[in-house]
TIVO-2410 file (N, C-alpha, C; in nm, 3 decimals):
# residues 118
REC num residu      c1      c2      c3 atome chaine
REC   1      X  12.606  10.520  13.641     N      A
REC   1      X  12.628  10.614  13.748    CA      A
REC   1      X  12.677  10.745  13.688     C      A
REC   2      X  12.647  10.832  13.761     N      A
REC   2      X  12.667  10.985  13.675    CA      A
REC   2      X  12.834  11.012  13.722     C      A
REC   3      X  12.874  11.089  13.644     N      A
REC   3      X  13.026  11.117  13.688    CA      A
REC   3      X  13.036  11.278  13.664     C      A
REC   4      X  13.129  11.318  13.751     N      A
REC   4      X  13.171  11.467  13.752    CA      A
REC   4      X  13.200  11.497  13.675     C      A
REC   5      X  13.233  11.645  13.637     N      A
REC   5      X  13.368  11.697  13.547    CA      A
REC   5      X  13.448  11.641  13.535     C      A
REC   6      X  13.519  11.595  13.656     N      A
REC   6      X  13.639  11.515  13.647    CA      A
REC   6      X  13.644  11.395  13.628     C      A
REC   7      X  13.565  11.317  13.635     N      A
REC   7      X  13.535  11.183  13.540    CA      A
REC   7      X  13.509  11.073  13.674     C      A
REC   8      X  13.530  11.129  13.820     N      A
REC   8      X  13.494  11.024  13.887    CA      A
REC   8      X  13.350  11.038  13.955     C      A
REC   9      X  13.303  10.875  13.988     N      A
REC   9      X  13.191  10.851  13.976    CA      A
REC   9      X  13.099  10.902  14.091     C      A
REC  10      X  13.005  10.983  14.097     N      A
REC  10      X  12.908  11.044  14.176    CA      A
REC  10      X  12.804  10.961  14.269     C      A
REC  11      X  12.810  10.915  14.408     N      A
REC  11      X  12.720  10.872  14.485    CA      A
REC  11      X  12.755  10.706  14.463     C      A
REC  12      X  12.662  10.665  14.516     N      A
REC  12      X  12.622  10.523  14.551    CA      A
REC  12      X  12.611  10.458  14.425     C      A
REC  13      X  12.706  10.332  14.405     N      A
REC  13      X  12.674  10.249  14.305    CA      A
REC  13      X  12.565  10.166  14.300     C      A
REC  14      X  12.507  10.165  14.195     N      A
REC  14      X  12.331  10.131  14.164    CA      A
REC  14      X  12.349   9.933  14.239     C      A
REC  15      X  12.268   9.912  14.300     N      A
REC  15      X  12.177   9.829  14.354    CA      A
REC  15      X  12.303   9.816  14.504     C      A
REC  16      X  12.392   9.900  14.575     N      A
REC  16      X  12.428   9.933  14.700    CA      A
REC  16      X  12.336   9.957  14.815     C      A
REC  17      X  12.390   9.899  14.909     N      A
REC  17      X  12.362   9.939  15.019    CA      A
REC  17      X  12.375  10.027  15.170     C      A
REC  18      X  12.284  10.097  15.231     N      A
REC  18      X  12.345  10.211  15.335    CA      A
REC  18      X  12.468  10.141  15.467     C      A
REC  19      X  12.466  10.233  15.502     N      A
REC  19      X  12.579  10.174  15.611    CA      A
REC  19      X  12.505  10.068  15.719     C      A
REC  20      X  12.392  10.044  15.712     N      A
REC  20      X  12.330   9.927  15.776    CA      A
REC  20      X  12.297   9.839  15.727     C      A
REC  21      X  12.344   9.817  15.559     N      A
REC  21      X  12.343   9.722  15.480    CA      A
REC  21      X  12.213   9.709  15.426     C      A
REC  22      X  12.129   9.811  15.459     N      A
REC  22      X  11.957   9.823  15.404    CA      A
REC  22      X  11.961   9.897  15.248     C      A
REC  23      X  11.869   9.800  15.201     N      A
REC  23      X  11.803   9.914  15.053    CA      A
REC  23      X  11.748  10.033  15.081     C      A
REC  24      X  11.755  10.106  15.026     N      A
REC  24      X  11.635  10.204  15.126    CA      A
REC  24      X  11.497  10.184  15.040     C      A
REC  25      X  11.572  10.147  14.932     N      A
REC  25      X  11.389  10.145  14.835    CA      A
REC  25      X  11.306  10.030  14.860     C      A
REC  26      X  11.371   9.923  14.925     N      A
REC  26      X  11.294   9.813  14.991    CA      A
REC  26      X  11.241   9.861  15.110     C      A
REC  27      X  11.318   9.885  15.172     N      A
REC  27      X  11.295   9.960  15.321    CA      A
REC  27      X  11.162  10.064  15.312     C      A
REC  28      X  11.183  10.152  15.231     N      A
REC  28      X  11.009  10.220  15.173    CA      A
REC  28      X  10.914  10.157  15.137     C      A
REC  29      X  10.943  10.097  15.054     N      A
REC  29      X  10.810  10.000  15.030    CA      A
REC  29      X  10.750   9.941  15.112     C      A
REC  30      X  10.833   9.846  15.235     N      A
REC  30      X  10.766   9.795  15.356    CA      A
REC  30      X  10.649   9.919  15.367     C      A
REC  31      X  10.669  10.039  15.398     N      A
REC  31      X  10.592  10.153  15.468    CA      A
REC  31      X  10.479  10.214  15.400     C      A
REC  32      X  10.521  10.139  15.247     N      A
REC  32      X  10.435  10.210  15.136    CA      A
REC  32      X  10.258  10.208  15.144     C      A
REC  33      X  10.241  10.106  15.211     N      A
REC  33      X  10.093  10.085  15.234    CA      A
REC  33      X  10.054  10.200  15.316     C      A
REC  34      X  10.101  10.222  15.486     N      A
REC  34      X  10.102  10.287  15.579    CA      A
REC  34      X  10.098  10.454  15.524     C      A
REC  35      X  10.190  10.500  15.438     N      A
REC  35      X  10.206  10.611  15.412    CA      A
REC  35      X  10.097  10.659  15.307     C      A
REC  36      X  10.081  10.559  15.216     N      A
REC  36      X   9.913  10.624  15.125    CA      A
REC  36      X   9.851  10.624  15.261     C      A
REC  37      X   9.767  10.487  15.318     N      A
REC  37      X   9.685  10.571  15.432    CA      A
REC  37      X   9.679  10.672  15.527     C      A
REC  38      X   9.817  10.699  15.529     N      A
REC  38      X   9.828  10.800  15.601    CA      A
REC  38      X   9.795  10.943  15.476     C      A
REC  39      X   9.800  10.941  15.400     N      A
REC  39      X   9.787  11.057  15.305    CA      A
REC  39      X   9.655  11.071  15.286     C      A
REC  40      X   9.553  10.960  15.283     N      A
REC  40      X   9.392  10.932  15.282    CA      A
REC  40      X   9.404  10.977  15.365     C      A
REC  41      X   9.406  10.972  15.460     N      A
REC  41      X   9.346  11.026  15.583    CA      A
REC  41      X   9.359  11.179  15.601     C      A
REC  42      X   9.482  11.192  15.587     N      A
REC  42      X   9.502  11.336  15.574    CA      A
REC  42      X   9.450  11.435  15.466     C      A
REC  43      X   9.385  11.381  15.369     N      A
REC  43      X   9.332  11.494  15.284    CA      A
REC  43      X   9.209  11.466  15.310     C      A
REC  44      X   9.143  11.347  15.334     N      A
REC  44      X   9.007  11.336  15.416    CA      A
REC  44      X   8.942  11.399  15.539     C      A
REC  45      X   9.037  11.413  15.617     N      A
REC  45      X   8.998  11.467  15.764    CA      A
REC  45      X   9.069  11.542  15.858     C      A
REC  46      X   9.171  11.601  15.803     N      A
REC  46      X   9.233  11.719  15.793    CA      A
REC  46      X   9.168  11.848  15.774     C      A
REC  47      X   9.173  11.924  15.907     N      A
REC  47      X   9.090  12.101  15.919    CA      A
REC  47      X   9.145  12.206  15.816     C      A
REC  48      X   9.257  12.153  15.809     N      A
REC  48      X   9.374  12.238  15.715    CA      A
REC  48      X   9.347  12.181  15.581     C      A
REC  49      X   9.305  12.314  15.486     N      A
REC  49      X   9.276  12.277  15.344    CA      A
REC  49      X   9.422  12.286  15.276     C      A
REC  50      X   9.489  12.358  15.323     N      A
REC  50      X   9.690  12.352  15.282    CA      A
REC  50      X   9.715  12.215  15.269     C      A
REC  51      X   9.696  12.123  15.386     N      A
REC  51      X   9.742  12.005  15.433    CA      A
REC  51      X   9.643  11.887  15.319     C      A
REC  52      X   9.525  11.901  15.332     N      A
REC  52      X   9.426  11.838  15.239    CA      A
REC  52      X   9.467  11.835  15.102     C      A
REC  53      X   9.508  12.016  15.073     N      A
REC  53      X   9.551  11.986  14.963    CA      A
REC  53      X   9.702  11.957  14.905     C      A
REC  54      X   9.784  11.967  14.987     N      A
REC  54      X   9.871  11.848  14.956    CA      A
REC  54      X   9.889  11.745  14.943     C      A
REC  55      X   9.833  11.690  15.026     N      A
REC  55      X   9.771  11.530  15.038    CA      A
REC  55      X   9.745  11.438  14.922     C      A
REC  56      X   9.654  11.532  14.883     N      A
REC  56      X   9.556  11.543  14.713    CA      A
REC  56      X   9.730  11.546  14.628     C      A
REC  57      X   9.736  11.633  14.588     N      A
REC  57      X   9.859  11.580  14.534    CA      A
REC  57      X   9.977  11.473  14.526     C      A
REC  58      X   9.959  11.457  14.633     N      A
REC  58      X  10.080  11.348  14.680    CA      A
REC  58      X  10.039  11.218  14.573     C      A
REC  59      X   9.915  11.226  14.616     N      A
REC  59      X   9.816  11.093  14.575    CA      A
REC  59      X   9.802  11.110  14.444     C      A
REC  60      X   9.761  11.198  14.365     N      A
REC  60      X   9.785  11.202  14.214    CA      A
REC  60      X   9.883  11.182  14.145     C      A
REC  61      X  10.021  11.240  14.214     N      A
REC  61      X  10.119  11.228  14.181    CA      A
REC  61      X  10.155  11.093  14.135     C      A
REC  62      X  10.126  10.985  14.214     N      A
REC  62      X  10.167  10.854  14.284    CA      A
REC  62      X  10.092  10.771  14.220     C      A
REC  63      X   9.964  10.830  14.157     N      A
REC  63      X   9.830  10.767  14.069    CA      A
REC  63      X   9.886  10.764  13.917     C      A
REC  64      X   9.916  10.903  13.861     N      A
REC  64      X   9.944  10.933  13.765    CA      A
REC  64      X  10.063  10.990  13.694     C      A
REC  65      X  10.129  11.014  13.802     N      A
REC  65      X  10.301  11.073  13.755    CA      A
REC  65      X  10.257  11.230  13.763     C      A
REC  66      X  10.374  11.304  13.777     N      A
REC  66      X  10.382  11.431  13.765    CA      A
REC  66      X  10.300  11.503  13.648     C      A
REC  67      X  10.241  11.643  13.657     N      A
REC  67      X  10.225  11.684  13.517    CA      A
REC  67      X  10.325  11.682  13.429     C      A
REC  68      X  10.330  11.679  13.334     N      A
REC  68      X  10.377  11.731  13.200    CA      A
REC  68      X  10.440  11.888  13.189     C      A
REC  69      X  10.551  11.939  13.190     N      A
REC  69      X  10.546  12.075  13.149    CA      A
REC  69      X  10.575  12.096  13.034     C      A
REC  70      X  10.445  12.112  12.957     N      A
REC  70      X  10.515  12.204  12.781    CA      A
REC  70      X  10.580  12.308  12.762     C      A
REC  71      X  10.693  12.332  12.654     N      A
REC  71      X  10.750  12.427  12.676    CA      A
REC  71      X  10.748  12.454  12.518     C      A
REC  72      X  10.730  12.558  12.463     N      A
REC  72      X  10.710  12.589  12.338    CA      A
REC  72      X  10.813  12.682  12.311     C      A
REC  73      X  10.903  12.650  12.244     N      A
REC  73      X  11.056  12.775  12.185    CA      A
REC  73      X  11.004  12.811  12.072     C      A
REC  74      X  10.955  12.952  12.046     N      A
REC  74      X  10.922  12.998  11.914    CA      A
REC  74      X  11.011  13.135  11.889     C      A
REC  75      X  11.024  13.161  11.754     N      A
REC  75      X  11.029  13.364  11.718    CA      A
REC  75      X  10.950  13.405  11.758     C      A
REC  76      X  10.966  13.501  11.673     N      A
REC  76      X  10.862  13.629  11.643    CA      A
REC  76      X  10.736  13.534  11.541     C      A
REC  77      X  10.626  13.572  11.586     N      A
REC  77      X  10.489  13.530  11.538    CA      A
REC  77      X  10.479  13.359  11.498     C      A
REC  78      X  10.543  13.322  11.661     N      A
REC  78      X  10.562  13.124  11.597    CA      A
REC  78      X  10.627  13.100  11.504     C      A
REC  79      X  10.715  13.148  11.476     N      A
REC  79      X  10.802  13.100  11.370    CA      A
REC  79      X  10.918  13.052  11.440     C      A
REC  80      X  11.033  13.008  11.331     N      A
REC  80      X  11.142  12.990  11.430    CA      A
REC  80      X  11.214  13.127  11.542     C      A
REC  81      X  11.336  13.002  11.606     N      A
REC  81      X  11.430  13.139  11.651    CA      A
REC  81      X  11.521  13.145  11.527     C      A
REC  82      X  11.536  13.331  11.528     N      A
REC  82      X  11.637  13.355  11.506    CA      A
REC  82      X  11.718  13.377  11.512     C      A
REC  83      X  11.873  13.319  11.493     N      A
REC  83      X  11.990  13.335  11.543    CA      A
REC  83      X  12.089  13.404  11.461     C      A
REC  84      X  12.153  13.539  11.529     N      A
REC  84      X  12.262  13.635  11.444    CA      A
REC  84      X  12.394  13.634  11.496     C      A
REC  85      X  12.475  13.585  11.407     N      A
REC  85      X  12.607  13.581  11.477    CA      A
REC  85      X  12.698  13.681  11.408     C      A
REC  86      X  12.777  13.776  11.489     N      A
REC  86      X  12.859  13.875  11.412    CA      A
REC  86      X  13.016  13.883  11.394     C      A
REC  87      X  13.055  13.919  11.317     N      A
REC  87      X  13.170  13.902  11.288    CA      A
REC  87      X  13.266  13.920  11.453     C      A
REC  88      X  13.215  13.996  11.523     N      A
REC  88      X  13.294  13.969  11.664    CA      A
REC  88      X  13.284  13.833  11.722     C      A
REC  89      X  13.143  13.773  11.723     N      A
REC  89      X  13.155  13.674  11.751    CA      A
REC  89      X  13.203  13.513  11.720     C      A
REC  90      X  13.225  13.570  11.553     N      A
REC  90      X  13.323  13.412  11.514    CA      A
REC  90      X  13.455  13.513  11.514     C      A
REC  91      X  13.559  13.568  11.557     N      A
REC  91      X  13.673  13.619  11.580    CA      A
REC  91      X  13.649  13.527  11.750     C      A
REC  92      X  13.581  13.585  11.876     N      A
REC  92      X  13.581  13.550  11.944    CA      A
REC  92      X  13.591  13.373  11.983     C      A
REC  93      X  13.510  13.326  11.925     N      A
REC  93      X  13.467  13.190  11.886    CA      A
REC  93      X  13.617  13.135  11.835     C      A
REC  94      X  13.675  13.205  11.780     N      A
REC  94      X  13.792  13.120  11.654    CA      A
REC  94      X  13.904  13.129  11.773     C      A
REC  95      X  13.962  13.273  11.863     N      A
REC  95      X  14.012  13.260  11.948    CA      A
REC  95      X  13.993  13.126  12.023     C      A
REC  96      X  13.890  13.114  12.103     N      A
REC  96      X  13.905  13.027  12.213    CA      A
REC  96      X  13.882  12.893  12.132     C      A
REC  97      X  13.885  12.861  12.040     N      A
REC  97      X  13.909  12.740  11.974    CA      A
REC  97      X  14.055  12.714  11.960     C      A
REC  98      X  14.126  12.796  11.932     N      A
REC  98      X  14.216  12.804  11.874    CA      A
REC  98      X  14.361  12.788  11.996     C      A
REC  99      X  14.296  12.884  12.169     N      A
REC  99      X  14.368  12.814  12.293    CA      A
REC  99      X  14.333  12.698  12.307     C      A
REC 100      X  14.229  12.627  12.281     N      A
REC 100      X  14.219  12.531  12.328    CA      A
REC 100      X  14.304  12.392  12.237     C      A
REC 101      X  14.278  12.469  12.127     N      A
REC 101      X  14.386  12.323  12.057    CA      A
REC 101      X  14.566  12.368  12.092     C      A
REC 102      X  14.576  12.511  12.120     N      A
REC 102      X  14.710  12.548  12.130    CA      A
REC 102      X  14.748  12.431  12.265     C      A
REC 103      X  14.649  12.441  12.378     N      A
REC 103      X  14.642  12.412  12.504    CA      A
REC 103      X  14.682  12.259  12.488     C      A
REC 104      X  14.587  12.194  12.456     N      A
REC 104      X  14.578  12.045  12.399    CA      A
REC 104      X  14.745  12.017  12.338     C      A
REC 105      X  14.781  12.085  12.241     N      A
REC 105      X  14.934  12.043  12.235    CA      A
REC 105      X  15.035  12.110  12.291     C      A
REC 106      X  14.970  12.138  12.409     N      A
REC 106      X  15.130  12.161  12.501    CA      A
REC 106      X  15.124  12.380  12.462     C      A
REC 107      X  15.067  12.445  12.391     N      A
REC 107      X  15.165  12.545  12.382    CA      A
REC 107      X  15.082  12.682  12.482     C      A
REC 108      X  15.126  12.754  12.481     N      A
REC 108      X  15.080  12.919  12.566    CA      A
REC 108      X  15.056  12.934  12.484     C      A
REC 109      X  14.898  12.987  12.479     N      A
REC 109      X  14.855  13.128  12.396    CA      A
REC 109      X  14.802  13.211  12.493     C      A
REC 110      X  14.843  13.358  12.438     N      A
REC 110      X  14.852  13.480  12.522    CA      A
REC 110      X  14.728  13.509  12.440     C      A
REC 111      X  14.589  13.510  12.483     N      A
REC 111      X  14.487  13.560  12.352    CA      A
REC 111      X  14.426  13.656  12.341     C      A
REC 112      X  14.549  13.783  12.463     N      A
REC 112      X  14.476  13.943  12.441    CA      A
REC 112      X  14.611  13.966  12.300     C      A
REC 113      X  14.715  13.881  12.282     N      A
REC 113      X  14.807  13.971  12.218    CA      A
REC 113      X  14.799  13.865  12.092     C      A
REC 114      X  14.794  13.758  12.096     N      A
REC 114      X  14.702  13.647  11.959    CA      A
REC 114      X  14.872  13.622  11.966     C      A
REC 115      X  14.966  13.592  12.006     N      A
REC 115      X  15.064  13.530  12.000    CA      A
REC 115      X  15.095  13.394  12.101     C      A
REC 116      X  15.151  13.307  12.002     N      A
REC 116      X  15.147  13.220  12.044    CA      A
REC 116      X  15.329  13.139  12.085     C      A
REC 117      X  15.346  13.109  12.230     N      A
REC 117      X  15.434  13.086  12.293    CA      A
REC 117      X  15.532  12.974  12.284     C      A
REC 118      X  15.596  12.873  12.323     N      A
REC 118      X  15.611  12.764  12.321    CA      A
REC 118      X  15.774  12.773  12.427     C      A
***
């Protein structure tokens, strides 16, 4: 089960039931026959090519799984990325590392004035 930020657990515990004590994924399936035919039908004989062609999808979807989306992260001319980090940014970086372990043992850091409290 997925959990928050805060570590408690998100939604319905896996194989639960609704407040009428129904699965719902059993409960679909009963319908599952009914609802492809109903989707045949509708991309078959449906005036609306919108509607047809949703239909069409539904059914591929359900045939074959979703497409695929490729996603290609390249540089400049397919090469890698390049990444520049500047001296502001490991100062910056070292700061908030540095509240956070202050934080972790108990102390104040003030980190416009880099002094540290207790």
């Amino acid at each position: 089960m997925a959990k928050k930020p805060t570590g408690r657990p998100v939604g319905r515990p896996a194989g639960s039931t609704d407040a009428l004590g129904i699965d719902g994924r059993v409960a679909a399936r009963q319908h599952a026959d009914a609802a492809m035919k109903r989707l045949v039908h509708l991309m078959t004989r449906s005036k609306n090519e919108s509607i047809q062609l949703a239909a069409a999808v539904e059914i591929l979807n359900r045939a074959y799984g979703k497409p695929a989306q490729n996603v290609a992260l390249t540089g400049a001319e397919g090469g890698p990325i390049q990444h520049e980090i500047t001296s502001g940014d490991a100062e910056r970086f070292t700061s908030a590392i540095s509240g956070i372990i202050a934080r972790a043992a108990g102390e104040i850091v003030d980190t416009d004035a880099d002094e540290t409290k207790h």
